[in-house]
C-alpha positions, 0 to 999 in steps of 0.5 A, spaced: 852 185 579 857 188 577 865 190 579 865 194 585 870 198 588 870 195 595 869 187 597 861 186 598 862 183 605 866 189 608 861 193 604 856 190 609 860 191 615 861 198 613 854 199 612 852 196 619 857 201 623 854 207 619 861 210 618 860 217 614 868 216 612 865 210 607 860 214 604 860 216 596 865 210 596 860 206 594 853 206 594 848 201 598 842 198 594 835 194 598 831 189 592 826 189 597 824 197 597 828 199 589 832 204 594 839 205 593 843 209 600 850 212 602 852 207 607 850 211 614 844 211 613 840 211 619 835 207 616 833 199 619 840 196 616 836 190 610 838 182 612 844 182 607 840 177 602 836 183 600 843 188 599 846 189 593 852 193 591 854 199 586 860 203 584 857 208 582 849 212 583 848 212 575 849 204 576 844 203 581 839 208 577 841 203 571 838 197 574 832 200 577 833 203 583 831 210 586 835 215 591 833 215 598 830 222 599 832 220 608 839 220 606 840 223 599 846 219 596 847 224 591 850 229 595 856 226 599 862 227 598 866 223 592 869 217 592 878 219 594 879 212 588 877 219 582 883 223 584 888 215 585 886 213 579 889 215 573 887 209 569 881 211 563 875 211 568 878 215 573 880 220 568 873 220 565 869 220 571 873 227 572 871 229 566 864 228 567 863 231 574 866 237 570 860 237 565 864 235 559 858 230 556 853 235 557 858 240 552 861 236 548 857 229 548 861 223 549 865 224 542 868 230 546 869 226 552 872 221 547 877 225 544 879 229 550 881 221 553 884 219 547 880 213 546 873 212 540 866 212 543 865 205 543 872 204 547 870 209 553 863 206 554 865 199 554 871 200 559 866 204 564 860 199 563 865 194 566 869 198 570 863 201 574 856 198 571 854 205 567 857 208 560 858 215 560 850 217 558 848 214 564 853 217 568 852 224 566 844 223 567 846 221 574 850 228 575 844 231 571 839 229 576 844 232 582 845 238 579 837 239 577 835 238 585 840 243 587 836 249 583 829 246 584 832 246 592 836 252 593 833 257 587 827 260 585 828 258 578 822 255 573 823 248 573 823 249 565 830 254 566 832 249 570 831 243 566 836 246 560 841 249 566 841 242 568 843 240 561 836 236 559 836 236 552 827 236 554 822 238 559 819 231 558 827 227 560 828 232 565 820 230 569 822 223 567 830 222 569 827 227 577 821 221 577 825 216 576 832 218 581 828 221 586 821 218 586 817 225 586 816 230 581 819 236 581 814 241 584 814 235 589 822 236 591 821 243 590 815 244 596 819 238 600 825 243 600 821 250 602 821 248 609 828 249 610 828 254 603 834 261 604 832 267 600 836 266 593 837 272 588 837 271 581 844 267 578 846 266 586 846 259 590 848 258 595 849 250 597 853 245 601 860 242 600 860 235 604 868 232 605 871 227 609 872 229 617 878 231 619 879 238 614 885 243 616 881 249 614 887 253 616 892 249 613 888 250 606 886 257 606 894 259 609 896 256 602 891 260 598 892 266 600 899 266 601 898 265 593 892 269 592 892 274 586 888 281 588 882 281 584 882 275 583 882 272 589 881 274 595 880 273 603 876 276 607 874 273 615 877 266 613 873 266 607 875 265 601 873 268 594 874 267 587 873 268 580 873 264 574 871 262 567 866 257 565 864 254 559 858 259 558 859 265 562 863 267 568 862 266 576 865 267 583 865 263 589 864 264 596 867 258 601 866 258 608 867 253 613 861 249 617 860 243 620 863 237 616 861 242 610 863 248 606 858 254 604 859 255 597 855 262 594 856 261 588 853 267 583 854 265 575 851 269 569 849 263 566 846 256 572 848 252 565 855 253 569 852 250 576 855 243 576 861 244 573 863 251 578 860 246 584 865 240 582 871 245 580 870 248 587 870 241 591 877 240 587 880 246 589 878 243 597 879 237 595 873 235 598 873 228 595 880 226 599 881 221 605 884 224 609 884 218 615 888 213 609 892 219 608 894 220 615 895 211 617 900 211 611 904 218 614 903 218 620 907 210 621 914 215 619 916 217 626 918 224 624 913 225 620 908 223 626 907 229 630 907 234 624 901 229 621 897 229 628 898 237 629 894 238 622 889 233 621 886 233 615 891 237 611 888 237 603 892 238 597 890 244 594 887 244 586 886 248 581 879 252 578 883 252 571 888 248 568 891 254 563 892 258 569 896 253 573 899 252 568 902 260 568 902 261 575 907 254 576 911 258 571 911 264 574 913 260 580 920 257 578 925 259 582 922 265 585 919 265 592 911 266 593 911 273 594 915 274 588 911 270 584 904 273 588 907 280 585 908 278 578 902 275 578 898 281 580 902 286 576 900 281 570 893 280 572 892 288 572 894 290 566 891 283 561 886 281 565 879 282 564 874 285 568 867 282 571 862 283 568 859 284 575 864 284 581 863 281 587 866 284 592 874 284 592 873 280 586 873 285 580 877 281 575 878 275 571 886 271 570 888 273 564 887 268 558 892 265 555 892 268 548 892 275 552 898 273 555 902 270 548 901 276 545 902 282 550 905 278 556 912 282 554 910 288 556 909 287 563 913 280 564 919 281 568 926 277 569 930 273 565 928 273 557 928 266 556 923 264 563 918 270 559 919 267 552 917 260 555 912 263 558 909 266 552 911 259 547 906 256 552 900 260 553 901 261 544 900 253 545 895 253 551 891 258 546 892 253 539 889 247 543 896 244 542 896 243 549 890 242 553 890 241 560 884 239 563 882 234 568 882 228 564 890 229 562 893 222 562 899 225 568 905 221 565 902 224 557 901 231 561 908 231 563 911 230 557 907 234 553 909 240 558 917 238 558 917 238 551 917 246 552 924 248 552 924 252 560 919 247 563 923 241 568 920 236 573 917 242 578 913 245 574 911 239 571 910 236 577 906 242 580 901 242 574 900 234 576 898 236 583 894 242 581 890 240 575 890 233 577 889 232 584 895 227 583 897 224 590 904 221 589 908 227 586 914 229 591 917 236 588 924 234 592 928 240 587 923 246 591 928 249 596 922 250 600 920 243 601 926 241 603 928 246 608 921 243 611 924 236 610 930 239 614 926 242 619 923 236 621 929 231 621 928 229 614 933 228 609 934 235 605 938 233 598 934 231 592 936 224 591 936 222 599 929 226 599 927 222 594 929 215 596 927 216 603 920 219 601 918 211 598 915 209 605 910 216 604 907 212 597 901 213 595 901 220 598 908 224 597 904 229 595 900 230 602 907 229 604 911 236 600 904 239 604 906 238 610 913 239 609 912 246 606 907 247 612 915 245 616 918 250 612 
C-alpha cells in the first residue's frame, strides 16, 4: 500500500456516502473483483476488508487492478491537490496530463522539473505509488478511450495518436486498464455513438458542482481577442498551438459537464488540447473547500453565496499569458483588449482552417521580438520590455510552462527590468493555477475590496487577506466581480 492523499477510513465513508465531490481525489480499489472505482460508485459498497486505497489510477493499474467499465474511474475531474500543490509531484503530475512524457520522454520531464531522471521516479513512486512511465501510460489509456469511443479513426491511428509507441502496447495496456479489447470498447460505445468528422471530437469535460458559468465567460470575453477567441451564444471558442499542429475549442455548459468540440490537424495533440482546456475552466478545483474557507469572512459571505462556484481563469499558453499580462500593466482591460488585437492582427498567424469567428493564431514570441515596435503602443520602455521578454520567451532563456516552480517563476520574470509583482503574480494565477496569490497593487481589485467593506490600500489589504489562505486567488476573483 502506498501513501495516499486521504485517511483510508474517512476514505471509506467518503465512499459509503457515494459523494461525486470526492470523486478524482483518490481511487477506491476491490481485492475480491481486480476492480478499482471513482468513490460514488453506484456499485454494492465492498466489506472494508476487501478496499484498499490509491492516490492515483496509474497506482491502482500497477498493482493489478482494472477500471470499472460502470463508473469509469478515468474520466472525472482531477484531484484540486495537482493545482495546491507546488511541490515536485504536483509540478510533475501537470506536466503529465499535458503530455510532456509522450513528447520528451521522461529525461524531458526531468529537465523541465529541474531534477535527474532517477530523482523524479523516486519521489512520485513514494509520492503516489506510480513513477512517471506508469503515470503516462495511465493518461495514454484515457486518451485512447476517448478516440475509440468518440471517433471513427482506425484503432491503428489511434494507437500512435494516443502516444503508444506499438499497436501490440496499446491492445495490451486497453486489455489490461479496461479488461476488453478495443473493438470491445469500441462497439460498446456505438449505442450512444454522435456523428464525428474527420480531426473533430466532441467529448465531456467533468467538474465539481457548484460552477459559476457566467462569472467565468464574463472574464473571458471582457478579455477576449478577436479571431482568436470568441463568444457566441454563451459559448466560448478558442484557437491555440499544440505541440504538433493547431487546434480550436468549442466549450459549452451542460449538466455537471462541459462540451468540448475540439477540431485539432494532428489527434496526437487530443490529451494535451483536452487537459489545457480543463485548465482554462479550472474543471479540477474544489469549490466547496474554497467556499468553507471565504465564506466564514462575514464581508465576503454574501458576494461568496451569490457566485457559487466561482473558478480562476488558466491559460492555454504560458508565453501568451505572459505577453497579455504585460500589455496589461496599468492599463484597463479594454485598453489592453484593444492593444492585443491590434497586435494579434498584424503578426499573428492565420488557421489553417478557420472555425468560425476563430481565424487566427496569437502571435508567437519570436514575431513578437522582432516586429512588436512596429505595432506596439505606449511608453517606449513598456515596449522594450515587451520584446526583452518575448526575445528571451523565443531563446528558451525563460520557459513558462506548467511544471515551473512558482517562487523560480517569479524571479525569473522579475529579473526583467519592467516586470514587478503584478504581472508575476498574474502569470502565477494563470499559468500555474496558483490559489494564494492577492494582486493587492490591481486598482480594480481594490475598488472591489472597497465595495465590499474591505480594506482598500496595498498593506491593509494584504494583512487582512490572511484569514482568506490557501485561496486568496479566488478571493481577488470575487473582488474583481466587486468592482
Amino acid at each position: 500500500m502506498v501513501d495516499v492523499l486521504i485517511d483510508e477510513e474517512q476514505g471509506y465513508l467518503a465512499s459509503m456516502s457515494r459523494d461525486p465531490r470526492f470523486d478524482g481525489q483518490f481511487i477506491l480499489a476491490v481485492r475480491t473483483t481486480g476492480i478499482y472505482c471513482r468513490p460514488s460508485c453506484p456499485a454494492i459498497m465492498p466489506k472494508r476488508t476487501n478496499v484498499v486505497f490509491f492516490s492515483t489510477a496509474a497506482a491502482a493499474q500497477q498493482a493489478g487492478f482494472r477500471a470499472c467499465r460502470r463508473c469509469l474511474p478515468d474520466s472525472v475531474p482531477g484531484s484540486p491537490e495537482w493545482n495546491l500543490r507546488a511541490d515536485l509531484a504536483g509540478r510533475a503530475m501537470r506536466l503529465i496530463t499535458d503530455g510532456t512524457v509522450e513528447r520528451e520522454g521522461v529525461p524531458g520531464l526531468a529537465r523541465r522539473l529541474g531534477y535527474s531522471d532517477r530523482h523524479v521516479t523516486r519521489v512520485l513512486t513514494a509520492e503516489l505509488g506510480a513513477g512517471p512511465l506508469a503515470l503516462a501510460r495511465a493518461h495514454r489509456a484515457h486518451s485512447a478511450r476517448l478516440l475509440i469511443e468518440t471517433t471513427m479513426l482506425s484503432l491503428a491511428d489511434i494507437a500512435f495518436a494516443s502516444g503508444f509507441a506499438s499497436v501490440r502496447q496499446f491492445n495490451d495496456t486497453i486489455k489490461a486498464v479496461f479488461a476488453t479489447t478495443p473493438t470491445g470498447l469500441r462497439e460498446a460505445a456505438r449505442r450512444h455513438a454522435t456523428p464525428t468528422t474527420p480531426g473533430k471530437v466532441t467529448l465531456r469535460l467533468p467538474y465539481r458542482e457548484p460552477f459559476d458559468h457566467d462569472g467565468l465567460l464574463g472574464f473571458l470575453k471582457a478579455r477576449a481577442i478577436p479571431g482568436v477567441e470568441a463568444v457566441v451564444d454563451g459559448v466560448y471558442g478558442r484557437s491555440m498551438r499544440l505541440a504538433h499542429g493547431t487546434g480550436t475549442a468549442w466549450l459549452t455548459p451542460a449538466a455537471a459537464h462541459i462540451d468540448c468540440t475540439l477540431s485539432l490537424t494532428d489527434m496526437r495533440d487530443l490529451s494535451s488540447a483536452v487537459t489545457r482546456m480543463r485548465r482554462l475552466l479550472d474543471l479540477d478545483a474544489d469549490p466547496g473547500a474554497v467556499g468553507e474557507v471565504l465564506g466564514t469572512d462575514p464581508r465576503l459571505e454574501a458576494h461568496v453565496r451569490k457566485n457559487p462556484g466561482l473558478r480562476l481563469p488558466g491559460a492555454v499558453d504560458g508565453a501568451e499569458i505572459v505577453t497579455r499580462a504585460l500589455i496589461g500593466q496599468q492599463i484597463s482591460v479594454a485598453a489592453a483588449r484593444t492593444a492585443l488585437t491590434s497586435l494579434t492582427a498584424t503578426l499573428g498567424e492565420p488557421l489553417p482552417t478557420p472555425d468560425g469567428p476563430l481565424t487566427t493564431l496569437f502571435p508567437t514570441p519570436t514575431a513578437i521580438a522582432e516586429r512588436g515596435q512596429e505595432v506596439l503602443t505606449g511608453p517606449r520602455r513598456r515596449i522594450e520590455t515587451i520584446q526583452t521578454v518575448n526575445e528571451a520567451l523565443a531563446t528558451g532563456a525563460l520557459d513558462v510552462h506548467v511544471g515551473a516552480d512558482p517562487a523560480e517563476l517569479s524571479e525569473s520574470l522579475q529579473e526583467f527590468k519592467g516586470v514587478g509583482p503584478w504581472t508575476a503574480g498574474y502569470v502565477l494565477m494563470r499559468v500555474l493555477g496558483a490559489p494564494d496569490v492577492l494582486l493587492t497593487g490591481d486598482v480594480a481589485l481594490r475598488k472591489g475590496a472597497k465595495n465590499l467593506g474591505l480594506p482598500s490600500t496595498p498593506a491593509e489589504l494584504e494583512a487582512y487577506a490572511n484569514k482568506w489562505r490557501p485561496w486568496r486567488s479566488y478571493a481577488g476573483m470575487h473582488l474583481w466581480s466587486a468592482a
